[in-house]
N, C-alpha and C positions, 0 to 999 in steps of 0.2 A: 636560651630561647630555641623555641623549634620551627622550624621552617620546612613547610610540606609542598610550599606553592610551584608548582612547574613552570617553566619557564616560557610556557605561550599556554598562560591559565586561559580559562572563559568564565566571567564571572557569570557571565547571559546563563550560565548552564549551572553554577550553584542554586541553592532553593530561595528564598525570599528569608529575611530575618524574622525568625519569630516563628517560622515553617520547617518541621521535620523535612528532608529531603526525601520521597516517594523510594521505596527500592527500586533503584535500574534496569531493566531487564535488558541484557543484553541484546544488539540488535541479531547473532548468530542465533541465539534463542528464540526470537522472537521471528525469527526466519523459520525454524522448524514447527512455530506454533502455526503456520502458515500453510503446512505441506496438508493436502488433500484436497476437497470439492468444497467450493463457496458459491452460492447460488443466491440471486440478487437482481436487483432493476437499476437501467440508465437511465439518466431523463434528461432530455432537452427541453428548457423550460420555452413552452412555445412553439415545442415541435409534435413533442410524445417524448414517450418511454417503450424500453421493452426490457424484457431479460436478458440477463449479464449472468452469464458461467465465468469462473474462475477455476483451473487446475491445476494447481501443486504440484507435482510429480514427483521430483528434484531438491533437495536442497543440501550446499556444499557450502558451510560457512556461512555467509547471509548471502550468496548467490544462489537463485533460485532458475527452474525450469518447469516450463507446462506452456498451457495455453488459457487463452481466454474467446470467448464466443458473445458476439452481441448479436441480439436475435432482436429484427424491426425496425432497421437503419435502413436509409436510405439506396443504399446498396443491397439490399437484404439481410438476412441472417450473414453473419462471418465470422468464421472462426479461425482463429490463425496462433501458429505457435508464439511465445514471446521469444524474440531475438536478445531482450538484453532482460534481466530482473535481479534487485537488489533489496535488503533491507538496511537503510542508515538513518540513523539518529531516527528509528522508530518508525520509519515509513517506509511502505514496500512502494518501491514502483518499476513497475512494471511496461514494457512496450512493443509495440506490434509497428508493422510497417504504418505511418503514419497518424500511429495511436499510442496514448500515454496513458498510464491510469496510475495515480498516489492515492494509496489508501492506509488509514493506521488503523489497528485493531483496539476497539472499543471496551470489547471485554473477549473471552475466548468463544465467543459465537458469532460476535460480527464485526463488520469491516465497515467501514464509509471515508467517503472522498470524493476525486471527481475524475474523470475520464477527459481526455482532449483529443481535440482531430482539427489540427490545423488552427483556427481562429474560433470553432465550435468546440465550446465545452459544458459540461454541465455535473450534477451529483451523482454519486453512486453509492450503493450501498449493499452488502452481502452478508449473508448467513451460511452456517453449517446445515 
């Protein structure tokens, strides 16, 4: 008999019976699919929206560097570097002082997710 099962499996992460399992793309991969300009709208349902820059700069493994800009908040336009950015199990997220944004890639042109700021959150969504 052959035994491949590691010893802290996840079944949650095998496919469905009956379902080919999707090719993987690794999240280091899927980190450099990431590196450049993504340009996109926030929206707080109930508030507005405005545009959302996303930039790349960076990327070291699925650690990532740049900044993002929301232009139309409350605050005004802001742009600020991210302090921390990752890609795992398929989702980048990224964060600014006060600000989170999870977004996963849809196909290689756009992004969607949600952005947070404290108790206020809402959808997001980017292009090349």
């Amino acid at each position: 008999t052959q035994s491949s099962t590691p010893a802290s499996s996840n079944p949650s992460a095998s496919a469905p019976a009956g379902k080919p399992a999707a090719a993987p793309v690794s999240d280091a991969a899927l980190a450099e699919k990431l590196k450049g300009e993504w340009v996109g709208e926030w929206q707080y349902p109930g508030f507005g929206s405005g545009k959302y820059v996303l930039r790349i700069t960076t990327v070291e493994g699925t650690n990532l560097k740049g900044d993002a800009e929301l232009y139309g908040t409350a605050n005004g336009d802001v742009k600020l570097p991210l302090s921390k950015a990752s890609v795992k199990d398929g989702v980048f997220t990224g964060e600014q002082p006060n600000t989170v944004y999870k977004l996963t890639m849809k196909d290689e042109k756009c992004l969607a997710g949600t952005w947070a700021v404290g108790a206020y959150s809402g959808p997001l969504t980017a292009k090349r």
